[in-house]
C-alpha positions as CSV (number, residue, x, y, z in Angstrom):
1,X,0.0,0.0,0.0
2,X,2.7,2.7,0.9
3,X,4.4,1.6,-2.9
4,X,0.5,2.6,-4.0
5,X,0.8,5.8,-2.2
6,X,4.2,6.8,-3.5
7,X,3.2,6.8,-7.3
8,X,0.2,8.9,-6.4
9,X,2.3,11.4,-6.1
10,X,4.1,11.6,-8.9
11,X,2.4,13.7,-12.3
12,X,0.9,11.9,-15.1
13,X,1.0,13.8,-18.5
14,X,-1.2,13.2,-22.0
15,X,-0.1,14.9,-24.8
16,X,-2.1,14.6,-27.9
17,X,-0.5,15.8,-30.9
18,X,-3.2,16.2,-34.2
19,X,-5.0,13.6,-33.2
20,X,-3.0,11.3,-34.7
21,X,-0.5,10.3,-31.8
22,X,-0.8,10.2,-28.1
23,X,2.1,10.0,-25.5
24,X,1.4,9.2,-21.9
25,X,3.5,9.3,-19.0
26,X,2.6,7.3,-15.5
27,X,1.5,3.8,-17.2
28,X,2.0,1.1,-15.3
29,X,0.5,-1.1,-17.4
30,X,-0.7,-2.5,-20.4
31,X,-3.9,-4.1,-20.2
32,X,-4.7,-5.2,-24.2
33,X,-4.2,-3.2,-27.5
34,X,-5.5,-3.6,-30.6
35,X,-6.0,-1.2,-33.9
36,X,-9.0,-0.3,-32.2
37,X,-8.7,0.0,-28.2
38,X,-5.8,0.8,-26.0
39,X,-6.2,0.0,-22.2
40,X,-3.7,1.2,-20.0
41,X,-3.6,1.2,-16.5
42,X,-1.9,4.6,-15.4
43,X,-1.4,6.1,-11.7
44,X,-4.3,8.1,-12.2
45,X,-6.8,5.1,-13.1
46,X,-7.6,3.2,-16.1
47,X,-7.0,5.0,-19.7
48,X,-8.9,3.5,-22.3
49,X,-8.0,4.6,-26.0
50,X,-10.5,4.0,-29.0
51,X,-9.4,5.2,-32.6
52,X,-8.4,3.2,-35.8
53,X,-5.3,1.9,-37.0
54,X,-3.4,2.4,-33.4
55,X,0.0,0.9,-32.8
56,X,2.3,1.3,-29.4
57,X,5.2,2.9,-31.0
58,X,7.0,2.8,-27.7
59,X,5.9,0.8,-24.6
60,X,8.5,1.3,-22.0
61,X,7.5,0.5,-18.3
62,X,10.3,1.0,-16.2
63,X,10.0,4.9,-16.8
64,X,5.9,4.4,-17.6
65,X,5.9,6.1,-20.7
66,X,4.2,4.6,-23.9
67,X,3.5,6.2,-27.2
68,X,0.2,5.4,-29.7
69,X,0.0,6.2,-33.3
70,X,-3.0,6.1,-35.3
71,X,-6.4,8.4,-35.1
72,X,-7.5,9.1,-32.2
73,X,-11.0,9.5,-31.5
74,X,-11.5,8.9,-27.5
75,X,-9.7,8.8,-24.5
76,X,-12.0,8.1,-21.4
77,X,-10.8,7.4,-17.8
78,X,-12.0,4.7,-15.6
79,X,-11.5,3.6,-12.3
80,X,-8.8,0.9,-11.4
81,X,-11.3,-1.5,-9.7
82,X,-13.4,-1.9,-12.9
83,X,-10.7,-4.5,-14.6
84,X,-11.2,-7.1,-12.5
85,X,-7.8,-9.5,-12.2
86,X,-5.5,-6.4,-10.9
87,X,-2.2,-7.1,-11.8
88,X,-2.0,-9.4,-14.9
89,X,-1.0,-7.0,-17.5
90,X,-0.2,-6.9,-21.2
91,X,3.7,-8.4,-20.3
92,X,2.5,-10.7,-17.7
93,X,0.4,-12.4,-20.1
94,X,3.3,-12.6,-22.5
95,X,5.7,-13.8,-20.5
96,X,3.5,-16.8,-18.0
């Protein structure tokens, strides 16, 4: 819990540049990604990004920074307790 309350404070920034790429800071992880949807879980709650023809340019964790190409039509915030198995992200999938 204390971990939980440490990355709370840090910032979490979305930058959304033409609509046509999105970079966002604080992930902590990737829930699933297609062309479609993006689901990331962030320090801030659950980011869910819906466009067409998205692809993770750059997924990198350790700092929590990940970068989407593509269009870009929503970007809507949900609470973490809505995924339901907390913890089982996009790289602990890949790697059981």
């Amino acid at each position: 819990m204390e971990e939980r309350r440490s990355i709370k404070g840090r910032s979490q920034n979305i930058i959304l540049e033409d609509r046509e790429k999105i970079s966002v800071s604080g992930v902590e992880h990737v829930h699933s990604f297609d062309e479609n949807t993006v689901i990331l879980e962030t320090i801030r709650g659950v980011l869910t990004i819906r466009g067409s023809e998205l692809d993770m340019n750059k997924l990198n964790l350790e700092d929590g920074n990940v970068v989407v190409k593509g269009t870009v039509d929503s970007m809507v915030y949900t609470d973490k307790d809505s995924l339901g198995s907390k913890g089982v992200g996009f790289l602990g999938k890949m790697f059981k």
